[in-house]
GUTOR-132389 format. One line per 3 residues: their letters; for each residue x negated, y negated, z of C-alpha. Coordinates in steps of 0.05 Angstrom, whole numbers. Each point is the difference from the previous one (the first is absolute). Layout:
<nodes>
A) X Y Z  ...;
</nodes>
This chain:
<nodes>
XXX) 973 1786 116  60 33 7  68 -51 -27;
XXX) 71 21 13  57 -27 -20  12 -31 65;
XXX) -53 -37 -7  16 -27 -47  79 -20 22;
XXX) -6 -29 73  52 -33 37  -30 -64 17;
XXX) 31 -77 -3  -16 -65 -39  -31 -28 -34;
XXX) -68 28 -24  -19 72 13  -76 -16 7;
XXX) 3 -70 39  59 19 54  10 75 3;
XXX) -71 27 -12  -17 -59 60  55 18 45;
XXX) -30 74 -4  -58 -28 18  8 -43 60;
XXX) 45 62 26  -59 49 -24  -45 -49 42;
XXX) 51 7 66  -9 86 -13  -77 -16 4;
XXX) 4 -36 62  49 50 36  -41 63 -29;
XXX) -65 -28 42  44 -26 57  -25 -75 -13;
XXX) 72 -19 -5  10 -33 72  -62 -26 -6;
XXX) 14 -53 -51  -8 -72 13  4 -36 -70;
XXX) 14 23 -65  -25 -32 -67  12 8 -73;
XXX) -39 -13 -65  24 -4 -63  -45 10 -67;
XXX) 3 -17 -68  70 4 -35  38 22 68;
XXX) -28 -67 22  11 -38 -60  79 19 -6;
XXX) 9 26 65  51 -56 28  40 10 -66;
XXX) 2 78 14  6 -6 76  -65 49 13;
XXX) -10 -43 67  71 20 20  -6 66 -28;
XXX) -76 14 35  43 -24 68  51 46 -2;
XXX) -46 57 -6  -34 -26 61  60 -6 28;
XXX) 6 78 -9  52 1 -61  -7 35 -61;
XXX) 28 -17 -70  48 48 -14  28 -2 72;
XXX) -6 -76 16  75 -44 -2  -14 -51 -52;
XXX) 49 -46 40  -44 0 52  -57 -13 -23;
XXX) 14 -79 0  23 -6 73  -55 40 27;
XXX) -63 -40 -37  45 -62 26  0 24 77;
XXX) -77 4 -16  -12 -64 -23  40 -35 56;
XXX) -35 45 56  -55 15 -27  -6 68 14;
XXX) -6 64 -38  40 59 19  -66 46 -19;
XXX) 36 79 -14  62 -37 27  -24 6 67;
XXX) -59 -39 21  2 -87 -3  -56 -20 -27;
XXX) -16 -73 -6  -3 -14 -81  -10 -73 -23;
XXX) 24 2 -75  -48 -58 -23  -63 24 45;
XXX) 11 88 -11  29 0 -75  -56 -14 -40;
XXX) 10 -13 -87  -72 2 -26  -12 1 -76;
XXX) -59 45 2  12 75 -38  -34 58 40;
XXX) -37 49 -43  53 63 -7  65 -43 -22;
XXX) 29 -67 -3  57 19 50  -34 9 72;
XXX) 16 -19 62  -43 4 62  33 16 74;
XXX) -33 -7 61  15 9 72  -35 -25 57;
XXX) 1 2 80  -21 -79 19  -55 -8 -47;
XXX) -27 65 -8  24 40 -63  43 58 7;
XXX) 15 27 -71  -10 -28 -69  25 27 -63;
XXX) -3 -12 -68  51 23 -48  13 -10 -74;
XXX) 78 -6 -20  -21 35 -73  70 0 -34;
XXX) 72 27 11  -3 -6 73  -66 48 2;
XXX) -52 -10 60  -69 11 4  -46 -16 58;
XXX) -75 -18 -12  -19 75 19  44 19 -51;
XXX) -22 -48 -57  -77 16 23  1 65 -8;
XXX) 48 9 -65  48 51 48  58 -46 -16;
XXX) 51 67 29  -11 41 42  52 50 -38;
XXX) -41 55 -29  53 46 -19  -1 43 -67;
XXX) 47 -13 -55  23 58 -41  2 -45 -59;
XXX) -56 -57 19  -14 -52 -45  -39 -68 -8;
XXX) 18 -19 -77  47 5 -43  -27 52 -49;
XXX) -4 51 59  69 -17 19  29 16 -73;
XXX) -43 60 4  28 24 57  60 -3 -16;
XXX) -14 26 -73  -38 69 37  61 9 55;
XXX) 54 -14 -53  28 -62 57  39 -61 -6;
XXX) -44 -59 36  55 -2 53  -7 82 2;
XXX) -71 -14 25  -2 -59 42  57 39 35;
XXX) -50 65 19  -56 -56 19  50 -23 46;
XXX) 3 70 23  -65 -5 35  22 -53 48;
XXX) 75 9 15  59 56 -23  42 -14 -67;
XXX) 63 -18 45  -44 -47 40  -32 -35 -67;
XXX) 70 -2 -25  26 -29 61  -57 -59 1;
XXX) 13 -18 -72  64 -9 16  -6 -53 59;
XXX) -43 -29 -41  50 -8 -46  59 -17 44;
XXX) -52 -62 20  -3 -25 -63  64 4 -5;
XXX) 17 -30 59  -56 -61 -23  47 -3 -67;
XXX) 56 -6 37  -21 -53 51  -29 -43 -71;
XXX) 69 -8 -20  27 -32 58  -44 -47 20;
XXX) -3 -59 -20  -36 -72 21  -66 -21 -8;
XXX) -66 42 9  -44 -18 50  -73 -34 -12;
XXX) 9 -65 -25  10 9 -67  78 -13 6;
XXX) 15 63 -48  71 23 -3  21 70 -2;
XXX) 31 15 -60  19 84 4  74 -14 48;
XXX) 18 -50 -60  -24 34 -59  37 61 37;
XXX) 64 -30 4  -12 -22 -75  -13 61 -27;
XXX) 63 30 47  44 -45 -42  -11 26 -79;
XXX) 36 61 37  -23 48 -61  -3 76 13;
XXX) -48 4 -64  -56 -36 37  -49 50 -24;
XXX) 13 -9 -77  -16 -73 2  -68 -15 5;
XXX) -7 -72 20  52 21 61  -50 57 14;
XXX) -54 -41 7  32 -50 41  22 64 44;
XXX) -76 19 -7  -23 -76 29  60 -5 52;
XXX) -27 67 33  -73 -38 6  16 -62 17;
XXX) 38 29 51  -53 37 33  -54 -46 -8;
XXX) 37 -58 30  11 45 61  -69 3 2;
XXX) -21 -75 -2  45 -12 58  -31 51 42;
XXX) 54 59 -4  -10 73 2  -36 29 -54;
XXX) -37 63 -37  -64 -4 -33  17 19 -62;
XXX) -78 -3 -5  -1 -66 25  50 -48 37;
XXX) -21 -46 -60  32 43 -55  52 31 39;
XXX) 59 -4 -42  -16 26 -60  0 76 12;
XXX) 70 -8 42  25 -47 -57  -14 62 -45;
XXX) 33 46 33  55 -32 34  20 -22 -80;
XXX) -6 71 -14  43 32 61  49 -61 -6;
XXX) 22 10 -69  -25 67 -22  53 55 -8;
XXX) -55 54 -1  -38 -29 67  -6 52 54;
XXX) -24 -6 74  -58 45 -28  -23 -48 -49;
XXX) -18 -42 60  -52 39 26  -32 20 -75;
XXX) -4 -79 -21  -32 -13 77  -62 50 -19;
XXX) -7 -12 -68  -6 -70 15  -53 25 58;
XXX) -44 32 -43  -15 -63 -41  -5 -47 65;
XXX) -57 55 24  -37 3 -63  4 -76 -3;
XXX) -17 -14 80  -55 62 -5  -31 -34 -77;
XXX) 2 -62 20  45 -47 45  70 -18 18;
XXX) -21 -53 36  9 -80 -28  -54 -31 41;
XXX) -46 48 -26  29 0 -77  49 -41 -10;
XXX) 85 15 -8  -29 50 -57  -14 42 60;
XXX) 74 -10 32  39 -10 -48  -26 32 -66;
XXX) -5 68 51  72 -6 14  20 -17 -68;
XXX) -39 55 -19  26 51 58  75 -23 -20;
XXX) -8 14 -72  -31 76 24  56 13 42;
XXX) 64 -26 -41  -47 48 -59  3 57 47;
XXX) 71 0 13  29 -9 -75  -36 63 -7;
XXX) -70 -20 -28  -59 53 -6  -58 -18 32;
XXX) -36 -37 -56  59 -39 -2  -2 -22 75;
XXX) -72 -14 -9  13 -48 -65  54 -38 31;
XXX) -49 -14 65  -50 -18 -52  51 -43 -39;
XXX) 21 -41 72  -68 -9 23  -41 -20 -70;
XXX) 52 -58 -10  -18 -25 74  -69 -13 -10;
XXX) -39 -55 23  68 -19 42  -33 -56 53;
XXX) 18 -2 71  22 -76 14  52 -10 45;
XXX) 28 -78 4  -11 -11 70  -32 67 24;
XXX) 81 22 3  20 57 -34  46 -34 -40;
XXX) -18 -37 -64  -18 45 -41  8 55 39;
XXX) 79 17 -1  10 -20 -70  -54 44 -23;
XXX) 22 56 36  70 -5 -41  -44 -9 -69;
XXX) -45 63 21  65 40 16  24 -9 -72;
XXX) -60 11 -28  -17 63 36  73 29 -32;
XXX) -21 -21 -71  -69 41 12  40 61 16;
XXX) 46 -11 -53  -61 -9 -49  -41 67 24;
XXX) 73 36 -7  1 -22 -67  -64 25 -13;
XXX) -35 67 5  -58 -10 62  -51 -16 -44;
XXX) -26 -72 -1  -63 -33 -19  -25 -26 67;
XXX) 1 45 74  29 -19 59  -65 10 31;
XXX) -33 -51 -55  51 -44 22  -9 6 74;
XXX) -76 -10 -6  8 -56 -41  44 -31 64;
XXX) -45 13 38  -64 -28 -39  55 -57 -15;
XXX) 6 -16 80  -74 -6 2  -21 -48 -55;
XXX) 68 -42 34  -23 -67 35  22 12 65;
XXX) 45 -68 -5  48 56 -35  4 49 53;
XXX) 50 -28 55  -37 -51 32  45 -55 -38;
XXX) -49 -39 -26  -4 10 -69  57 0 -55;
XXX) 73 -9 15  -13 -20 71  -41 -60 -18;
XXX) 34 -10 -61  68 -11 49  -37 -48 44;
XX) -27 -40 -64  75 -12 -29;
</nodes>
């Protein structure tokens, strides 16, 4: 299985990466199907199922919204957040579904969206879709939301051919060891050869190019964070705190920011708060692997290009694939999903992608990079998944700010040091993964375990 760096950075919105962008790629995956075998006109009545944790904290992360937009023919990364609201509204009131935004379909929201709390075999995050003419089936689909807005379909998880991508890399890898090998034996900087993987798919100005929206959308997600402010949807009655903090941080009016280190770190947590706020309330987001743990590699980096004298556009795209090369060894080894292991998977990969790509930049060998990733991801372990409410909220955006800092004291650490270190990434990313599995699935976003019931107790 092929990983590039896109996948890895989508353009998506709030606020969960697996429970409302993987399921609006579904339900609009699902309206392909339909069109491909001309069974589109021939739908009568549409219903959805959701499984295990997609069930369980679906409502909080708005996967029944999010499945029908896809139906409705939208797709994450073009879909207006603003409209979102107003269009399930029109639904509910007429109920009708706009199926590929061009067929009504009657769609009763108690009777067709189903929440069962059965898991299916392949992963806690499934979803079934079915289409059917009268009573007679049409279409039925399973597919598995496995993580940072990925899809599989049953076929798919069957068979093991999770991508259909077979290309060669010039400089494959599936662990860490063969990545600091190859880069040892071609005398390259990880950037230098996550840049000729790239290769394979797209041209260098093209892979620059990409990296570059991605990073003018989270900017623009930064940006957006610092204005708003109100409360955050859900229920909980959280109040954004970035726009104030902001304006707070505006007012010490010191150039010297970067030579005091409680400022930097409040810099550091402004930058996350910022982003992950945008995300509870629905806004326009990157995957940054997750929707979950969004902020922390932008928080990095936008602390970095902010204040800086040395920062260069160039740096941009380096930190981007550094960071890359740690999410694939840690989605390929074992999962940066947290209904399948817990925030470790979400955050303690983007902690430890962060800390690989602010390494990379201040000019760290390879070793280095590999230490700090090491460094980020060892101190996340055993990080549950229990959001207050099924809301990615509490503890979500506050942990994203913690994780930020953290992920600039592991590169400062590995800088410090020499590459060598006592325990391998690739222990580490095992032991997350062998972690997720001896979890109790309370701990894995289904809010039923930990801080969510410990909320509801007080």
């Amino acid at each position: 299985m092929a990983i590039s760096v896109f996948d890895l950075f989508k353009i998506g919105v709030g606020p969960s990466s697996s429970h409302t962008v993987g399921p609006m790629r579904a339900g609009a995956l699902f309206v392909e199907a339909l069109r491909e075998r001309k069974m589109l006109t021939q739908v009568k009545r549409i219903e959805v199922r959701l499984y295990g944790s997609l069930s369980a904290t679906g409502i909080g992360h708005g996967t029944d919204k999010a499945v029908i937009m896809g139906l409705m023919g939208e797709w994450p990364d073009k879909v207006d957040p603003l409209l979102i609201e107003p269009r399930l509204l029109e639904l509910r009131e007429t109920q009708y579904l706009l199926l590929a935004g061009e067929l009504r379909v009657p769609f009763i929201w108690q009777r067709d969206m189903r929440l069962l709390e059965e898991n299916l075999e392949y992963h806690p995050n499934a979803m079934t879709l079915s289409a059917f003419a009268d009573d007679q089936p049409l279409l039925c689909e399973t597919y598995y939301s496995i993580g940072g807005g990925f899809v599989v379909d049953q076929r798919q998880a069957a068979t093991g051919e999770l991508d259909q991508d077979k290309s060669e890399l010039p400089y494959d890898f599936s662990t860490a060891a063969q990545l600091l090998n190859q880069c040892n034996v071609h005398g390259l900087r990880i950037s230098q050869l996550m840049l000729a993987n790239e290769r394979v798919w797209r041209s260098e100005e093209d892979i620059r190019e990409g990296l570059g929206q991605i990073w003018q959308a989270m900017r623009t997600c930064v940006d957006a964070g610092l204005t708003h402010e109100g409360v955050l949807p859900g229920g909980l009655n959280v109040k954004r705190r970035a726009a104030r903090l902001h304006r707070s941080l505006l007012e010490i009016g010191k150039p010297n920011v970067i030579g005091s280190t409680l400022n930097a770190m409040e810099w550091v947590n402004l930058f996350a708060l910022a982003v992950n706020e945008e995300n509870a309330a629905g806004g326009r987001m990157v995957t940054a692997p997750t929707n979950g743990a969004a902020g922390i590699i932008p928080a990095v980096l936008q602390y970095y290009m902010k204040f800086c004298p040395e920062a260069r556009d160039s740096d941009v795209v380096d930190y981007l694939l550094a960071a890359a090369a740690v999410g694939i060894l840690c989605k390929r080894n074992a999962s940066i999903s947290g209904a399948e292991v817990g925030c470790q998977g979400e955050v303690g990969s983007a902690c430890a992608m962060a800390a690989a790509g602010l390494a990379e930049i201040l000019g760290a060998s390879p070793e280095q990079v590999e230490n700090a990733a090491e460094i980020g991801l060892e101190h996340n372990l055993g990080l549950t998944c229990d959001p207050v409410g099924g809301l990615v909220q509490v503890p979500c955006i506050e942990r994203n700010a913690i994780a930020a800092v953290k992920a600039i004291n592991a590169a400062q650490m590995a800088l410090r040091g020499d590459g060598t270190h006592f325990i391998s990434l690739d222990r580490v990313i095992r032991t997350m993964r062998d972690t997720g599995a001896d979890m109790h699935d309370k701990y894995k976003e289904t809010s039923r375990g930990g801080l969510a019931v410990s909320a509801i107790e007080c």
